[in-house]
PDB file of N, CA, C, O and CB in Angstrom:
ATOM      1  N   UNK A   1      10.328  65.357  24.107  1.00  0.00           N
ATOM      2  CA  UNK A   1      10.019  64.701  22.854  1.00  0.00           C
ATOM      3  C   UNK A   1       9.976  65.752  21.739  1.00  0.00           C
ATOM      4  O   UNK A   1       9.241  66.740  21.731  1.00  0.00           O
ATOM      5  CB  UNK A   1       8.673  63.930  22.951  1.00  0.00           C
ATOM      6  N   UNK A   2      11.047  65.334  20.606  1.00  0.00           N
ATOM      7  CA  UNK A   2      10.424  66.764  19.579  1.00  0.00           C
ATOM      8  C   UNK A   2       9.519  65.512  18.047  1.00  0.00           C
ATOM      9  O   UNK A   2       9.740  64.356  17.687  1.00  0.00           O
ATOM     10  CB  UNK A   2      12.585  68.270  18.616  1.00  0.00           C
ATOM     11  N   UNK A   3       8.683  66.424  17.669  1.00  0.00           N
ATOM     12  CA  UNK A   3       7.831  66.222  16.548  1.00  0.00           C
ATOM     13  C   UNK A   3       8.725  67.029  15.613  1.00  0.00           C
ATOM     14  O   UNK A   3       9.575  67.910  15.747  1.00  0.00           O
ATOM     15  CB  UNK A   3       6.227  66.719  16.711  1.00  0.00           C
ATOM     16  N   UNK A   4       8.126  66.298  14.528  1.00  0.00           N
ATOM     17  CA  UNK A   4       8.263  66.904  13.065  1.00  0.00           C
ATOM     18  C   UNK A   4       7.035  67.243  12.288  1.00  0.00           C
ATOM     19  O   UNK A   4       6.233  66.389  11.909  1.00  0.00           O
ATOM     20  CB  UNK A   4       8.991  65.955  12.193  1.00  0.00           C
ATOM     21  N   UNK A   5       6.884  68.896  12.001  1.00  0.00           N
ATOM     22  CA  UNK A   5       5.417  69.574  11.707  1.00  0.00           C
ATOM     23  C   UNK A   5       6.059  69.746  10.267  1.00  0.00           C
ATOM     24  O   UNK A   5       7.020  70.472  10.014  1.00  0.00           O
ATOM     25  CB  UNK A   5       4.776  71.206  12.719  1.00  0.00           C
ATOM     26  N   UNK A   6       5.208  68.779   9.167  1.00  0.00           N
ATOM     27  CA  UNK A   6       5.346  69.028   7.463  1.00  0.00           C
ATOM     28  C   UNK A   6       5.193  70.471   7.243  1.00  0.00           C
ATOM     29  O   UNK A   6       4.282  71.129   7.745  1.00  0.00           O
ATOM     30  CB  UNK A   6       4.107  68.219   6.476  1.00  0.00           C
ATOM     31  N   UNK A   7       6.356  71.074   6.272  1.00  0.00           N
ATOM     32  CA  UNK A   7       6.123  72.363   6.027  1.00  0.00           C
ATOM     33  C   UNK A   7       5.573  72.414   4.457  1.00  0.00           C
ATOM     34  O   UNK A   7       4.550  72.868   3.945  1.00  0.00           O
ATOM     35  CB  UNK A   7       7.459  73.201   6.330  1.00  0.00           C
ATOM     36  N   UNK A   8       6.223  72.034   4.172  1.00  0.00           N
ATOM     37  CA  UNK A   8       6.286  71.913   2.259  1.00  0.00           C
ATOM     38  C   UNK A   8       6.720  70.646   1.665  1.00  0.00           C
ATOM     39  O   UNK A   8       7.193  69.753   2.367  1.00  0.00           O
ATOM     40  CB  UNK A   8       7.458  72.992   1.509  1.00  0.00           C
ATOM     41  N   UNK A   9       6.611  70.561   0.690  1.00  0.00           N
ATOM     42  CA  UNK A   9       7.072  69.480  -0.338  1.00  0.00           C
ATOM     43  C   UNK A   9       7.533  70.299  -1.973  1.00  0.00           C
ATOM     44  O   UNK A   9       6.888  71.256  -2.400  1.00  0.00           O
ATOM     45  CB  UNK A   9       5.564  68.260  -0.549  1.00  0.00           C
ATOM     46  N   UNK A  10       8.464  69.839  -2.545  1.00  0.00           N
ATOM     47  CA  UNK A  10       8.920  70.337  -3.601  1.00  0.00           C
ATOM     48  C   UNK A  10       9.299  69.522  -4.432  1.00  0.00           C
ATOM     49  O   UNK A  10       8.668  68.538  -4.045  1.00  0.00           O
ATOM     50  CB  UNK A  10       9.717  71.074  -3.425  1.00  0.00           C
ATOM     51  N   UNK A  11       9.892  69.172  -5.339  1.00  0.00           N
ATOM     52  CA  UNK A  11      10.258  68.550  -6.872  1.00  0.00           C
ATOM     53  C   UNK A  11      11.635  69.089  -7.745  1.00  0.00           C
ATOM     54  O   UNK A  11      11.578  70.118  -8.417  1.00  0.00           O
ATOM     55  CB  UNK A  11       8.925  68.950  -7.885  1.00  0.00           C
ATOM     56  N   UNK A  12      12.751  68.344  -7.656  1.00  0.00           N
ATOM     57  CA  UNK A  12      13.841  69.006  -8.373  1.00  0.00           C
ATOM     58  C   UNK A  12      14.236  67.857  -9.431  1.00  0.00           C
ATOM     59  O   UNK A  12      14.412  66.642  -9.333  1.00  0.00           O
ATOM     60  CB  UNK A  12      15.135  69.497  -7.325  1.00  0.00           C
ATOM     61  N   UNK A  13      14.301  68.850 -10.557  1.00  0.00           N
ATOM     62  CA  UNK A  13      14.560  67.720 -11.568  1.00  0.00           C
ATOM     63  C   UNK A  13      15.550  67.933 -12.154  1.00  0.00           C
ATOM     64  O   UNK A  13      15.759  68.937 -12.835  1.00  0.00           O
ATOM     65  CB  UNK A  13      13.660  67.458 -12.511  1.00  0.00           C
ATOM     66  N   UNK A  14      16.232  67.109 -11.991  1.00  0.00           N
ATOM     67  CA  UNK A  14      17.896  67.326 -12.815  1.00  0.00           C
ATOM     68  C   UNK A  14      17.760  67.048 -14.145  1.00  0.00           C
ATOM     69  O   UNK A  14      17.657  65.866 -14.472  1.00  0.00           O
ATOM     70  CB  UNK A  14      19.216  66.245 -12.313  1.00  0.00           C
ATOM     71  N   UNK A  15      17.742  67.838 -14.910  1.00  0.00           N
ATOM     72  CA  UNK A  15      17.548  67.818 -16.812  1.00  0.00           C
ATOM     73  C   UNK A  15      18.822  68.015 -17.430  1.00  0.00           C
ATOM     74  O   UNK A  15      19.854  68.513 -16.980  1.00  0.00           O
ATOM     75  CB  UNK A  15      16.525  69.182 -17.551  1.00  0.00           C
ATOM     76  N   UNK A  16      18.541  67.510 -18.589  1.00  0.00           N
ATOM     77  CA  UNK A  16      19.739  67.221 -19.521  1.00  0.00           C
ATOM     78  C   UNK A  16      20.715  68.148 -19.294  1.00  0.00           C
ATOM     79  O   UNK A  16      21.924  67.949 -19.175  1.00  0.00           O
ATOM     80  CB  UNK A  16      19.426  67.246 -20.983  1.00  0.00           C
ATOM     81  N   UNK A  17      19.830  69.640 -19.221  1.00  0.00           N
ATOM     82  CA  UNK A  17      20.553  70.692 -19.388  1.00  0.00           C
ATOM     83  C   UNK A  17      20.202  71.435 -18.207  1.00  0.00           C
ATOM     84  O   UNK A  17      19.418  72.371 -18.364  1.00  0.00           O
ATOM     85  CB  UNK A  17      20.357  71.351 -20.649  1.00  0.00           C
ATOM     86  N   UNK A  18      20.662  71.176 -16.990  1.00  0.00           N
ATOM     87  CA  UNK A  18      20.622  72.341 -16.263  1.00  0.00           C
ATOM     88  C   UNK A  18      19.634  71.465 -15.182  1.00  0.00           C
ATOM     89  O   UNK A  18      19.683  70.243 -15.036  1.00  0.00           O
ATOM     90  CB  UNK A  18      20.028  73.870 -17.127  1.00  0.00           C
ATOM     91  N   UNK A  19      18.647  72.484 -14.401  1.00  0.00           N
ATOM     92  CA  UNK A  19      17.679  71.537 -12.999  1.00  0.00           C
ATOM     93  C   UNK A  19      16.917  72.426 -13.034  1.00  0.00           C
ATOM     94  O   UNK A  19      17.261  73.549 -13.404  1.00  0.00           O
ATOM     95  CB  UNK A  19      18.248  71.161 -11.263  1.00  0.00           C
ATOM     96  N   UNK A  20      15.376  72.052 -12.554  1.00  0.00           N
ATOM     97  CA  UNK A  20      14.259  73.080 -12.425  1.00  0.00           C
ATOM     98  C   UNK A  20      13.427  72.399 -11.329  1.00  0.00           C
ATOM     99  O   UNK A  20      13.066  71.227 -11.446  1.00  0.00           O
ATOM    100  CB  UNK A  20      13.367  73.382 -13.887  1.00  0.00           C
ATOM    101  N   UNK A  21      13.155  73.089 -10.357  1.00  0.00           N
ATOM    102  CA  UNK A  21      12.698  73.113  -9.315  1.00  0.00           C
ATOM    103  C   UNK A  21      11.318  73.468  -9.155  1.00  0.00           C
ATOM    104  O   UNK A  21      11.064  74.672  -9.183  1.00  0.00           O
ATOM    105  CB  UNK A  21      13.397  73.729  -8.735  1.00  0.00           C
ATOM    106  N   UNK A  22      10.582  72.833  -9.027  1.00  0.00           N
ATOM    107  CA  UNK A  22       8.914  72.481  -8.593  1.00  0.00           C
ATOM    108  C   UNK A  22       8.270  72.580  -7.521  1.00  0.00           C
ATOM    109  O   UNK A  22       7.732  71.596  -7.015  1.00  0.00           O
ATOM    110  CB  UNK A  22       8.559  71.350  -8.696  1.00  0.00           C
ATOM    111  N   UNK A  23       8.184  74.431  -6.706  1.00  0.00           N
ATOM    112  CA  UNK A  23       7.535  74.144  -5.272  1.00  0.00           C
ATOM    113  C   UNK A  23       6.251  74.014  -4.946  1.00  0.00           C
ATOM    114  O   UNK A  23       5.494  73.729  -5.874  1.00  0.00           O
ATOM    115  CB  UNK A  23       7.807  75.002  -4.468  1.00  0.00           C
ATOM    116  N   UNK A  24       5.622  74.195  -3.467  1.00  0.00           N
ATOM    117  CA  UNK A  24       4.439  74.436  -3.515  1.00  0.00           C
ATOM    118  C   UNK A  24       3.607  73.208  -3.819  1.00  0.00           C
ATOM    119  O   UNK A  24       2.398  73.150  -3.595  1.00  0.00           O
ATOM    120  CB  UNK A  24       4.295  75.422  -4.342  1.00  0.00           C
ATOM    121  N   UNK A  25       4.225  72.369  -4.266  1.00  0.00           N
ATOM    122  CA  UNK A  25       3.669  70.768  -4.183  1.00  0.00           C
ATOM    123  C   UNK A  25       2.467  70.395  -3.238  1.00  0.00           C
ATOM    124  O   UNK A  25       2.747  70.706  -2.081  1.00  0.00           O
ATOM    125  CB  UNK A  25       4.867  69.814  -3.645  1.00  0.00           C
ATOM    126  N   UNK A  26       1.417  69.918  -3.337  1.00  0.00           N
ATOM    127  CA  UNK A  26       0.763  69.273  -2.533  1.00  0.00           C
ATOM    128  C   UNK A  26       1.542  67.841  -1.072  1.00  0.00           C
ATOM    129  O   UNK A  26       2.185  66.804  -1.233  1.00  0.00           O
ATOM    130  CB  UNK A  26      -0.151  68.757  -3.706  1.00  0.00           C
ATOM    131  N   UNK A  27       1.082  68.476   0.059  1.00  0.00           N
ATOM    132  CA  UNK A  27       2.269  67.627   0.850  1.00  0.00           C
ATOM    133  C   UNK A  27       1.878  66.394   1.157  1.00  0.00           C
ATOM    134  O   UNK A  27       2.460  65.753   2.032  1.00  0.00           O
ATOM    135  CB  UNK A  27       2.738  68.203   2.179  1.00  0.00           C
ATOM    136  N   UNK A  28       0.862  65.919   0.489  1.00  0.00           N
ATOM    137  CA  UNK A  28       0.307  64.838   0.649  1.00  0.00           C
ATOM    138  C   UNK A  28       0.077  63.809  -0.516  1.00  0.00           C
ATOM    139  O   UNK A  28      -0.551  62.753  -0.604  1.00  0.00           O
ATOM    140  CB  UNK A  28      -0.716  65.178   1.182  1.00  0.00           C
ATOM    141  N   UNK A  29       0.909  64.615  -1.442  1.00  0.00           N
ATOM    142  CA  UNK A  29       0.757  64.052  -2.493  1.00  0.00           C
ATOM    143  C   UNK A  29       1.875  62.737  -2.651  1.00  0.00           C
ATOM    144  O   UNK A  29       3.026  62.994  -2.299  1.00  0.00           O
ATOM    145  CB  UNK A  29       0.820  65.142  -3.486  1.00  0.00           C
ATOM    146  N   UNK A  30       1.608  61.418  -3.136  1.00  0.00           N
ATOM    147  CA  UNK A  30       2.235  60.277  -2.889  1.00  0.00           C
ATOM    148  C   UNK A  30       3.576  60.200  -4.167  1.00  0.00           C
ATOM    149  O   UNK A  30       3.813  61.053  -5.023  1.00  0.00           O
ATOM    150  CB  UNK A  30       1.004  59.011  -2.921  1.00  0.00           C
ATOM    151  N   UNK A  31       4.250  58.975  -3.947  1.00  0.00           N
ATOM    152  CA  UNK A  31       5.772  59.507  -4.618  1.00  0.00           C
ATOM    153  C   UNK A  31       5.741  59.487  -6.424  1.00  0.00           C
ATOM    154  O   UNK A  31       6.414  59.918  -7.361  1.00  0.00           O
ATOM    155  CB  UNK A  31       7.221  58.206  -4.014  1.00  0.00           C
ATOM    156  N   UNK A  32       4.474  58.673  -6.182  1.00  0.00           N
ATOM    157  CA  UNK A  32       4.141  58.198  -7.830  1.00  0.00           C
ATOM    158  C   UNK A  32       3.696  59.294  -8.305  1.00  0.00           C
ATOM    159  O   UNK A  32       3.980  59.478  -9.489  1.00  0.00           O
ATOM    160  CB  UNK A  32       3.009  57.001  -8.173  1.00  0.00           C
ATOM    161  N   UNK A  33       2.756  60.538  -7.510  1.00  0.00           N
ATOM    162  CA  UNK A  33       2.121  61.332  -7.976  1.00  0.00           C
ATOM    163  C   UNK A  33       3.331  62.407  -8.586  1.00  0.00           C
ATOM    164  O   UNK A  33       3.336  62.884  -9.721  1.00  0.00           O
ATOM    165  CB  UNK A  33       1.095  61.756  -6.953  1.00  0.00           C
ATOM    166  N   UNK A  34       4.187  62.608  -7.681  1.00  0.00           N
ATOM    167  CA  UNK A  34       5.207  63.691  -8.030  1.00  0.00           C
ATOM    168  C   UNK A  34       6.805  63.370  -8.935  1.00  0.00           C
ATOM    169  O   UNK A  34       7.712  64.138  -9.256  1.00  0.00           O
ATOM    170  CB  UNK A  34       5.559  64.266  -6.541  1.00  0.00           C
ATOM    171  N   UNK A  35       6.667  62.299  -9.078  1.00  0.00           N
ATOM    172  CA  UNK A  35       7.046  61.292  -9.949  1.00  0.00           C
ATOM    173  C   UNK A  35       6.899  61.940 -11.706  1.00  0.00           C
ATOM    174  O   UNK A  35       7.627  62.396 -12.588  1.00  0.00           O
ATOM    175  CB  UNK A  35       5.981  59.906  -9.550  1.00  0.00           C
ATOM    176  N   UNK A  36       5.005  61.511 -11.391  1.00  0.00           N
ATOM    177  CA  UNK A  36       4.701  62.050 -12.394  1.00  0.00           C
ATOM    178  C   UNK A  36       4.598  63.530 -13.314  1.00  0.00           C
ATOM    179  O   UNK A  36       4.493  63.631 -14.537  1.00  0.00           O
ATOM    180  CB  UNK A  36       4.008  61.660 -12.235  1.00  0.00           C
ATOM    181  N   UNK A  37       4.673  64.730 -12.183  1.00  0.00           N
ATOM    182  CA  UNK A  37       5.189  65.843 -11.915  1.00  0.00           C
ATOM    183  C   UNK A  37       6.468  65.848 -12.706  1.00  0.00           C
ATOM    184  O   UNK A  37       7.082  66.575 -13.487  1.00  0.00           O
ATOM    185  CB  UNK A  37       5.304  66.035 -10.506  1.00  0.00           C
ATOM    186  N   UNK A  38       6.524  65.176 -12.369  1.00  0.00           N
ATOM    187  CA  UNK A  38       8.105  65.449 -13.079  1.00  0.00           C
ATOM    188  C   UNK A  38       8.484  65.255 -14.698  1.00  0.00           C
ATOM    189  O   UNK A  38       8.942  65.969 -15.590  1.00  0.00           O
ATOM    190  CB  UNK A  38       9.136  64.375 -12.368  1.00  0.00           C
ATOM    191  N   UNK A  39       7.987  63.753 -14.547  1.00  0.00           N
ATOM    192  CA  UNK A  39       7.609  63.751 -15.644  1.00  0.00           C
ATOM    193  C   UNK A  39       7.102  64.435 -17.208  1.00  0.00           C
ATOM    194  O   UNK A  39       7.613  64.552 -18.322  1.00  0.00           O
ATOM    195  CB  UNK A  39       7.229  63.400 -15.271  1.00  0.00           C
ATOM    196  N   UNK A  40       5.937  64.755 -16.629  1.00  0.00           N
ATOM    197  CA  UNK A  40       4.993  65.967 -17.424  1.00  0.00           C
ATOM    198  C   UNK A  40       5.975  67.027 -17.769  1.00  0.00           C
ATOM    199  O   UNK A  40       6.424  67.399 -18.853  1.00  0.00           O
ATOM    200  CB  UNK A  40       3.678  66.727 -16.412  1.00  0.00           C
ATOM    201  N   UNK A  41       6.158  67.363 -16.693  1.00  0.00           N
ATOM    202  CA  UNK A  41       6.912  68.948 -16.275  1.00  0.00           C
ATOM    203  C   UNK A  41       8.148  68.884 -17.867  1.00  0.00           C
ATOM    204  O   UNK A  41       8.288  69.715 -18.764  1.00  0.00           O
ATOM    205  CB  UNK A  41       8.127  68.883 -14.006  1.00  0.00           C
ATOM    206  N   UNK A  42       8.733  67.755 -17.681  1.00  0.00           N
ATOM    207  CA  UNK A  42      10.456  67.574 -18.971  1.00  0.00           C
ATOM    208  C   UNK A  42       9.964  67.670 -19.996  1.00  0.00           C
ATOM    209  O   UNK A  42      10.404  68.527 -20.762  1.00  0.00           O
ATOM    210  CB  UNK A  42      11.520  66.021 -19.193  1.00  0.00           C
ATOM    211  N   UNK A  43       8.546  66.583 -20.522  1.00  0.00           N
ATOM    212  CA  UNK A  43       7.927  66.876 -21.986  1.00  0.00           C
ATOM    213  C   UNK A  43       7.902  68.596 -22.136  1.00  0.00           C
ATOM    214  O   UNK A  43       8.062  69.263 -23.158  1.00  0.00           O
ATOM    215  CB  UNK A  43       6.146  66.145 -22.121  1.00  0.00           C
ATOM    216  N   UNK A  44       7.706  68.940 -21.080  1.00  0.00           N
ATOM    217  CA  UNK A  44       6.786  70.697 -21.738  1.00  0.00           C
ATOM    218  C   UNK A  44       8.355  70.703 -21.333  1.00  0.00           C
ATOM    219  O   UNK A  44       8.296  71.187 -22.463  1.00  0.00           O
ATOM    220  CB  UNK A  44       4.997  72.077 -20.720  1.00  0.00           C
ATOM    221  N   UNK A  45       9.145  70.680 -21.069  1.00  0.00           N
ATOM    222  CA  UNK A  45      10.672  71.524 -21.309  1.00  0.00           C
ATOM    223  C   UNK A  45      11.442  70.701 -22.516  1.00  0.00           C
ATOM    224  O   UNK A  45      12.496  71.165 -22.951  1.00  0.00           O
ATOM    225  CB  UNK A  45      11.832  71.482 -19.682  1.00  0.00           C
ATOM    226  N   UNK A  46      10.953  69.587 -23.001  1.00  0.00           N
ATOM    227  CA  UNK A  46      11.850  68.940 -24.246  1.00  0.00           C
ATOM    228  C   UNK A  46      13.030  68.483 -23.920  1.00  0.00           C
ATOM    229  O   UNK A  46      13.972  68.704 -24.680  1.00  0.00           O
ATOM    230  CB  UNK A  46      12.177  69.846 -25.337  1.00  0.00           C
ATOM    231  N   UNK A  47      13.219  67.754 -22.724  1.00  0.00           N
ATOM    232  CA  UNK A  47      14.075  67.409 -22.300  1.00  0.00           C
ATOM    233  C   UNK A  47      14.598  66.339 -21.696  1.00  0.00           C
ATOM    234  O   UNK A  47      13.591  65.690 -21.411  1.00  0.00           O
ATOM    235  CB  UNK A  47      14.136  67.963 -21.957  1.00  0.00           C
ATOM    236  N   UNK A  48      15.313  65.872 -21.403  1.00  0.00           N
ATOM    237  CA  UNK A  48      15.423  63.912 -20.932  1.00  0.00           C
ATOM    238  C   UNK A  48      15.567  64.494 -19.298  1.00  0.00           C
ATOM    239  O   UNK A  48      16.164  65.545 -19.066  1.00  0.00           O
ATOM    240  CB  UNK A  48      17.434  62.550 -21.748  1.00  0.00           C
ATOM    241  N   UNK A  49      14.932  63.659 -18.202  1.00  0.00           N
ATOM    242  CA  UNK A  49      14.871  63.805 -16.887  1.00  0.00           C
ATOM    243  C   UNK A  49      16.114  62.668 -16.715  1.00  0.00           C
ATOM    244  O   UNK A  49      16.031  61.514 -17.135  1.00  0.00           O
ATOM    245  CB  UNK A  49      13.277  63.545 -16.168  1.00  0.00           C
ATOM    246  N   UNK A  50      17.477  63.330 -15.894  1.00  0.00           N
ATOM    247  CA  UNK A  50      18.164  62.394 -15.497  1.00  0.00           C
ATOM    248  C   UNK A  50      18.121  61.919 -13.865  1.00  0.00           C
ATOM    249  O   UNK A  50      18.617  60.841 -13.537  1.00  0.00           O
ATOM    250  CB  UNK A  50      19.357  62.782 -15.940  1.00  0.00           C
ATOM    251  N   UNK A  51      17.630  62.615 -13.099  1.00  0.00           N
ATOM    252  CA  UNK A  51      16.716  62.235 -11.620  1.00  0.00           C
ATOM    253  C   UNK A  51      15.235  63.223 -11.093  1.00  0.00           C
ATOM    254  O   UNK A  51      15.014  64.376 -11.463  1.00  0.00           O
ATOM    255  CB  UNK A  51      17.966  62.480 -10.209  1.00  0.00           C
ATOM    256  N   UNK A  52      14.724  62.744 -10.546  1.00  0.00           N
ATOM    257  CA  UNK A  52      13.769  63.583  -9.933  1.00  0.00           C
ATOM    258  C   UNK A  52      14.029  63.140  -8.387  1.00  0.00           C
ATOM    259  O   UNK A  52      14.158  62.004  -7.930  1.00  0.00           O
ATOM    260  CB  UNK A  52      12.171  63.344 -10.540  1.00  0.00           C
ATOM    261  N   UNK A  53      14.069  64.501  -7.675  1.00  0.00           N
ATOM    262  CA  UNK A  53      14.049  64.641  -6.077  1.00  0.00           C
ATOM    263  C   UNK A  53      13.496  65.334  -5.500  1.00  0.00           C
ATOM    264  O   UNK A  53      13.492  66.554  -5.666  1.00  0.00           O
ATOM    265  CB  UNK A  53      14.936  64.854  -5.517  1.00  0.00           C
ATOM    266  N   UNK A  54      12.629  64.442  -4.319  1.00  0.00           N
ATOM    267  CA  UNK A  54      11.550  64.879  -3.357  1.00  0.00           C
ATOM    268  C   UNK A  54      12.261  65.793  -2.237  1.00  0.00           C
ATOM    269  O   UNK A  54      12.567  65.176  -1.217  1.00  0.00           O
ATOM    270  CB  UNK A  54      10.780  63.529  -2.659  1.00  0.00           C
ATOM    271  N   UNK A  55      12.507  66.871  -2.259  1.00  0.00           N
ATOM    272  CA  UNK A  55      12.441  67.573  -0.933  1.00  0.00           C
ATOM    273  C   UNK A  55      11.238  67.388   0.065  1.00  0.00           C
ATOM    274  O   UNK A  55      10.067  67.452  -0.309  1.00  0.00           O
ATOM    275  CB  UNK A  55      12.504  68.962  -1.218  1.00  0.00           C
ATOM    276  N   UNK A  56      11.586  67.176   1.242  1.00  0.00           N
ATOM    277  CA  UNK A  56      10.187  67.577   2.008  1.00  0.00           C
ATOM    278  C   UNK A  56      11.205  68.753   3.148  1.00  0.00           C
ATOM    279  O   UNK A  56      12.347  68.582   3.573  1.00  0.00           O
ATOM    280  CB  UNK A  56       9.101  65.784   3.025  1.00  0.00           C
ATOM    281  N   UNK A  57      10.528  69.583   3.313  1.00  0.00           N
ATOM    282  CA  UNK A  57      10.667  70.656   4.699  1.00  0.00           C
ATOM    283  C   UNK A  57       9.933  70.619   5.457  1.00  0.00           C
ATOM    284  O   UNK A  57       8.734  70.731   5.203  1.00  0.00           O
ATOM    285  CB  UNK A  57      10.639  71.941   4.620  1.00  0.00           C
ATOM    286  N   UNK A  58      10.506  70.413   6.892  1.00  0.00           N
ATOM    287  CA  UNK A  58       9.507  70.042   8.452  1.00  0.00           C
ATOM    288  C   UNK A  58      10.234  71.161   9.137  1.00  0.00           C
ATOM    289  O   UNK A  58      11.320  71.636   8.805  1.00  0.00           O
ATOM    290  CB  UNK A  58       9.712  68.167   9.462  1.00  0.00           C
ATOM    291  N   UNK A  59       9.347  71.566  10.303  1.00  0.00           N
ATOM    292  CA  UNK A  59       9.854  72.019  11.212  1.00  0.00           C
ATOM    293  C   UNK A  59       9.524  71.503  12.714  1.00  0.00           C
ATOM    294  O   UNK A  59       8.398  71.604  13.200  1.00  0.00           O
ATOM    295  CB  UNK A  59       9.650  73.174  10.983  1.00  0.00           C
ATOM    296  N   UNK A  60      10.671  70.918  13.418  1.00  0.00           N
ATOM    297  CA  UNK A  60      11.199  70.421  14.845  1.00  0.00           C
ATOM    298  C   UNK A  60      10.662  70.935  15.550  1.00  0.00           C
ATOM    299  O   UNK A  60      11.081  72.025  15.941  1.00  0.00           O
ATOM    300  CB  UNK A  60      12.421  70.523  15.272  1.00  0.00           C
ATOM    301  N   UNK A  61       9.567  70.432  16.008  1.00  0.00           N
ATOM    302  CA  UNK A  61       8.863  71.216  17.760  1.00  0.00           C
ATOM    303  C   UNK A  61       9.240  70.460  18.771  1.00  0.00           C
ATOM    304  O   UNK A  61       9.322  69.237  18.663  1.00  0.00           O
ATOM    305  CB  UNK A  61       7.025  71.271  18.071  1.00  0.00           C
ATOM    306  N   UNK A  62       9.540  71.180  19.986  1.00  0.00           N
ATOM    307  CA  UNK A  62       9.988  70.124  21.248  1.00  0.00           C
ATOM    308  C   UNK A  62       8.748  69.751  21.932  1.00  0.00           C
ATOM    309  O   UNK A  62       7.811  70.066  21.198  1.00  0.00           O
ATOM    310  CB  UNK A  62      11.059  70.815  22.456  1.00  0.00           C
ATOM    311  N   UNK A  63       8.426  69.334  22.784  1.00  0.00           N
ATOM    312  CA  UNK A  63       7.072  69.079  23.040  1.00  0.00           C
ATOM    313  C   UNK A  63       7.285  68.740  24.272  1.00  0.00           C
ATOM    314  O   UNK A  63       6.345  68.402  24.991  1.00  0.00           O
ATOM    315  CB  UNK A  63       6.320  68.114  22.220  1.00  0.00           C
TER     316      UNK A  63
END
């Protein structure tokens, strides 16, 4: 049987101009929360958000 052990969670936001990437995320944090992350994050860059994407990183244990 293999599991999946949560490593991280991150935030990539594709902006008008270019993408900026948000690690270190809380991994428990829900989709609305990092959503909002994102959000926030474009005002302080002055910029229109054209997607926001949840990375999550696990790592495969066999068990």
């Amino acid at each position: 049987m293999v599991t999946a052990a949560l490593k991280s969670t991150k935030v990539v936001l594709k902006l008008a101009e270019g993408s900026q990437t948000i690690s270190g995320c809380n991994t428990v944090a829900t989709d609305e929360n990092l959503f909002a992350l994102g959000q926030a994050v474009s005002k302080l860059e002055a910029q229109d958000v054209e997607a926001v994407t949840k990375v999550v990183e696990s790592t495969l244990i066999q068990e």
